[in-house]
C-alpha positions as CSV (number, residue, x, y, z in Angstrom):
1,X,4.4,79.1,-26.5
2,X,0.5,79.1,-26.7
3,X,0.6,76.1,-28.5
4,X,2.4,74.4,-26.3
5,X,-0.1,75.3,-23.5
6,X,-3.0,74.0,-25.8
7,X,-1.5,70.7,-26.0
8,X,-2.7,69.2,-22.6
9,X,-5.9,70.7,-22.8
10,X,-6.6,69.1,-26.2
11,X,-5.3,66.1,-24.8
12,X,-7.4,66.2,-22.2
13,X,-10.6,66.9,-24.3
14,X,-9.9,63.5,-26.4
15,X,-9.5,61.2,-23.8
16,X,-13.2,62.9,-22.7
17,X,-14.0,62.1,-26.1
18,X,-13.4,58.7,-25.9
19,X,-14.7,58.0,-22.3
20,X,-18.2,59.5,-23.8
21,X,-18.1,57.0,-26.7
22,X,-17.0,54.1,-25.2
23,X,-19.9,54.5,-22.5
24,X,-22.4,54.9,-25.4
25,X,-21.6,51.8,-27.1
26,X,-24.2,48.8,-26.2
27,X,-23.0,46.0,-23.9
28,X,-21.8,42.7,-26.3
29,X,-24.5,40.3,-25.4
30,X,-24.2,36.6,-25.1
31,X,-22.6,34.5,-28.3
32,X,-25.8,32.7,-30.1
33,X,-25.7,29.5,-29.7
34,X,-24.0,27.2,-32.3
35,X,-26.5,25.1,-34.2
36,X,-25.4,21.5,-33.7
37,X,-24.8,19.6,-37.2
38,X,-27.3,17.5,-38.6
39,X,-27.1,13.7,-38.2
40,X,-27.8,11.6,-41.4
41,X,-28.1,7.9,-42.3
42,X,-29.2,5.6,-44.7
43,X,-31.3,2.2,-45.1
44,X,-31.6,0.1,-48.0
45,X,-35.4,-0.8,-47.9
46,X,-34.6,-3.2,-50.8
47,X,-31.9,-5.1,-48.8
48,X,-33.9,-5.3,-45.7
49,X,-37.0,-6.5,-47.2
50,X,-35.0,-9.2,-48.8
51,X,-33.6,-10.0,-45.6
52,X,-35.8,-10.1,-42.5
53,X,-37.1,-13.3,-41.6
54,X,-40.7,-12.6,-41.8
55,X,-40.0,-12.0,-45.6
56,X,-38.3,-15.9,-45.4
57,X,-41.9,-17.0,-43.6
58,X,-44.2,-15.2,-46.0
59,X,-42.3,-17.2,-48.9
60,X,-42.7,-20.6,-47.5
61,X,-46.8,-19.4,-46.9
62,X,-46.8,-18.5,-50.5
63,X,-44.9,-21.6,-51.9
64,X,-47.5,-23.8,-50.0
65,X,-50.4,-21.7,-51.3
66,X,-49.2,-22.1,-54.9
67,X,-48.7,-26.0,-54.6
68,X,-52.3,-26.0,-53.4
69,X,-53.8,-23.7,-56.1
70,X,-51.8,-25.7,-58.8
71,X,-53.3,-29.0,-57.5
72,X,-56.9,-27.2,-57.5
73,X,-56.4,-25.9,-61.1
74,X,-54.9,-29.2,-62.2
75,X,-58.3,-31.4,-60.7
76,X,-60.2,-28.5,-62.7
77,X,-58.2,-29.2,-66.2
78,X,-58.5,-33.4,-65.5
79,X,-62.1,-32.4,-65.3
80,X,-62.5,-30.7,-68.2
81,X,-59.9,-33.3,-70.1
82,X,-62.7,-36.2,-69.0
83,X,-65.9,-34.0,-70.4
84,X,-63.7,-33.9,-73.8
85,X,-62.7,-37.5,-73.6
86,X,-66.7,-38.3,-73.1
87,X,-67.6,-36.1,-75.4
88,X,-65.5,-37.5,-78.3
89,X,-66.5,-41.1,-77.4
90,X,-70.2,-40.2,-78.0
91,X,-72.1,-40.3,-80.6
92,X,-73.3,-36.5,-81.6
93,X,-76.8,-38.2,-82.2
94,X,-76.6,-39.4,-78.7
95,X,-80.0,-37.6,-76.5
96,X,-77.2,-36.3,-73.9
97,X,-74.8,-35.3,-76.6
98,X,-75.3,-31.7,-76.2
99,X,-75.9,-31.9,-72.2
100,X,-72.4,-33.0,-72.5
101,X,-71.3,-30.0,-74.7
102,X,-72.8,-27.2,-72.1
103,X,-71.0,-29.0,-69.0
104,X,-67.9,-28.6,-71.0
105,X,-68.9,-24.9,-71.4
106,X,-69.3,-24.8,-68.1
107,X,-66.1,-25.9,-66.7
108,X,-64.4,-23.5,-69.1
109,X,-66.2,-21.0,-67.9
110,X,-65.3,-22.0,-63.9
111,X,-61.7,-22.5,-64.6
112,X,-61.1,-19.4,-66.4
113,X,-63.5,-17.1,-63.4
114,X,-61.1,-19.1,-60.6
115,X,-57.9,-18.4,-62.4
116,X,-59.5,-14.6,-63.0
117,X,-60.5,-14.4,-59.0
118,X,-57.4,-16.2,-57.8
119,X,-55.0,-13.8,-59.4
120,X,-56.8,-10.9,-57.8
121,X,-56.5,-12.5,-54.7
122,X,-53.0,-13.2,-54.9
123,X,-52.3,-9.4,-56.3
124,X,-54.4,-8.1,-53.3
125,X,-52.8,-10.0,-51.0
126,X,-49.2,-9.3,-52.3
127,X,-50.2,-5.7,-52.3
128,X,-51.4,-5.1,-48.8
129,X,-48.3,-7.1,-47.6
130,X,-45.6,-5.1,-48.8
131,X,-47.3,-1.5,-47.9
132,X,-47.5,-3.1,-44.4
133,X,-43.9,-4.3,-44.5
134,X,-42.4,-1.1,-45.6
135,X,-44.7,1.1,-43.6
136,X,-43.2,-1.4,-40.6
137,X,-39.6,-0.3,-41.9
138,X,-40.3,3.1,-42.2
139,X,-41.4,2.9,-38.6
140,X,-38.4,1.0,-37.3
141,X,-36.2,3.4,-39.2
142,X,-38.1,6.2,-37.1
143,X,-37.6,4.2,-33.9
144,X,-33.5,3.4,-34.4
145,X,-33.7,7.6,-35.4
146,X,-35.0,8.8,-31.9
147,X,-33.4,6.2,-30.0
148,X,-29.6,6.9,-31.5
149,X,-30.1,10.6,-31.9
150,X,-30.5,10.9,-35.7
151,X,-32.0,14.1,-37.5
152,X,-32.7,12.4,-41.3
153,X,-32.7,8.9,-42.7
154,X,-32.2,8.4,-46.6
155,X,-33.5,5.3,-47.8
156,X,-30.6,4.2,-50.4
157,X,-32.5,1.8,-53.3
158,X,-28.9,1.6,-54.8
159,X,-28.6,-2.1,-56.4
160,X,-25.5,-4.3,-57.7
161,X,-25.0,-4.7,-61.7
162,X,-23.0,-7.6,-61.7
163,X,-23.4,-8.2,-65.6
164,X,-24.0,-4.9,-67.2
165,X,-23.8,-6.6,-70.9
166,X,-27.3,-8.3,-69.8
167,X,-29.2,-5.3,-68.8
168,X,-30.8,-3.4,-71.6
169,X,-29.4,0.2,-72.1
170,X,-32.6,1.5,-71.3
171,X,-32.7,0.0,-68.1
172,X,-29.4,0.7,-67.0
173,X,-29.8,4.7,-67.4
174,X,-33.2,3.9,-65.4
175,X,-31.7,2.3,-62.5
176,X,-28.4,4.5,-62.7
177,X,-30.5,7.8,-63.1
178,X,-32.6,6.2,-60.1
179,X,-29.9,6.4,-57.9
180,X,-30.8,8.6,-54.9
181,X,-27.5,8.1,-53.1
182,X,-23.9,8.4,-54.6
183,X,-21.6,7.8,-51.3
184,X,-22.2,7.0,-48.1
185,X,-20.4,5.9,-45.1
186,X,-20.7,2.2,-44.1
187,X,-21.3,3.1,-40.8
188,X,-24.0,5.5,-41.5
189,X,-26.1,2.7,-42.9
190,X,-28.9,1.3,-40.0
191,X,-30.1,-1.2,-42.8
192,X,-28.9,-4.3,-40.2
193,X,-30.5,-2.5,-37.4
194,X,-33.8,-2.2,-38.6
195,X,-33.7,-6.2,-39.7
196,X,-32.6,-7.1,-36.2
197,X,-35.2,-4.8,-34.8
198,X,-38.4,-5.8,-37.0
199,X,-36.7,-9.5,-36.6
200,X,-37.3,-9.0,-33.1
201,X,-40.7,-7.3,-33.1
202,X,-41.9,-10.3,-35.4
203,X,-40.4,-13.6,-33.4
204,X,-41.7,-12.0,-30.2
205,X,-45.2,-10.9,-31.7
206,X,-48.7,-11.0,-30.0
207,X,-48.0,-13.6,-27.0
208,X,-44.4,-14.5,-28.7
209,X,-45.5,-16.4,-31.7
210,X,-45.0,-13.5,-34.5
211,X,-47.2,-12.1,-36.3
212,X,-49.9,-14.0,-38.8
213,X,-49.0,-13.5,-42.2
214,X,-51.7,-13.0,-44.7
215,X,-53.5,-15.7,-46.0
């Protein structure tokens, strides 16, 4: 009988129990906030290069520049082809033979310091324009970033082997191991947005002409 009158008290003593506990446990507080996934593309800086019509302008410029070089250098060889010419047609004994030996000399000497300065030109030139054509990508790759709401952009140098049998083994582990990019997405790749944007940029230019290239 007494412990069936100790029954509802201890009843009543847990649910106390509980009340107590549950009124010292903390409040939940508000769910973190999910972190929203990243958003990644690629851009082939090899493809676009190739492909943006400034690239198209700067060829024809160089093609006429090389036309023009070759003529100069060819005038400079006729030159030195006539000294020869005189100078086997005179007679060593001859007062002026020897004058005629030093200009020789001396267009030697001018056609190989023109073909030495030229190339340095040419290598300075070519240099200088591709930093500021891929430093112009890079930028347009950051521009197509902030305006479509991407986080990272991978440039993708991935190129076709359409005859592996002519490639040296060597070179095919090179540009195989090069590979920074094993599968992508077509439609992650803003390689054809950032040719029609820097196509833009240049046909539109300072005053709408384009840009100047190098001479």
């Amino acid at each position: 009988m007494r412990i069936r009158r100790l029954i509802p008290v201890i009843c009543v003593t847990l649910l106390a129990c509980i009340a107590f506990v549950a009124r010292s446990q903390p409040a939940p507080g508000p769910a973190a906030p999910q972190t929203p996934p990243t958003r990644v593309a690629i851009a082939n800086p090899g493809r676009i290069l190739s492909e943006l019509y400034e690239t198209q302008v700067l060829k024809e410029k160089l093609e006429e520049r090389r036309k023009t070089l070759m003529a100069k250098e060819k005038q400079m060889r006729d030159g030195i082809d006539a000294t020869i010419n005189d100078i086997k047609n005179t007679n060593p004994k001859f007062v002026g033979y020897e004058e005629k030996l030093d200009t020789l000399d001396i267009q030697n000497a001018d056609l190989q310091a023109w073909l030495a300065a030229t190339k340095a030109s040419l290598d300075r030139q070519q240099k200088r324009t591709l930093k500021r054509i891929y430093e112009e990508i890079e930028a347009a790759c950051a521009e197509i970033a902030q305006r479509d709401g991407l986080d990272l952009v991978i440039p993708d140098g991935r190129q076709d082997i359409p005859l592996v049998e002519q490639i040296p083994a060597d070179d095919l582990r090179r540009i195989l191991n090069g590979r920074n990019v094993l599968f992508a997405a077509k439609a992650i790749d803003i390689s054809e947005k950032v040719i029609i944007l820097l196509d833009a940029k240049f046909k539109a230019g300072p005053g709408g002409a384009g840009h100047a290239p190098e001479k």
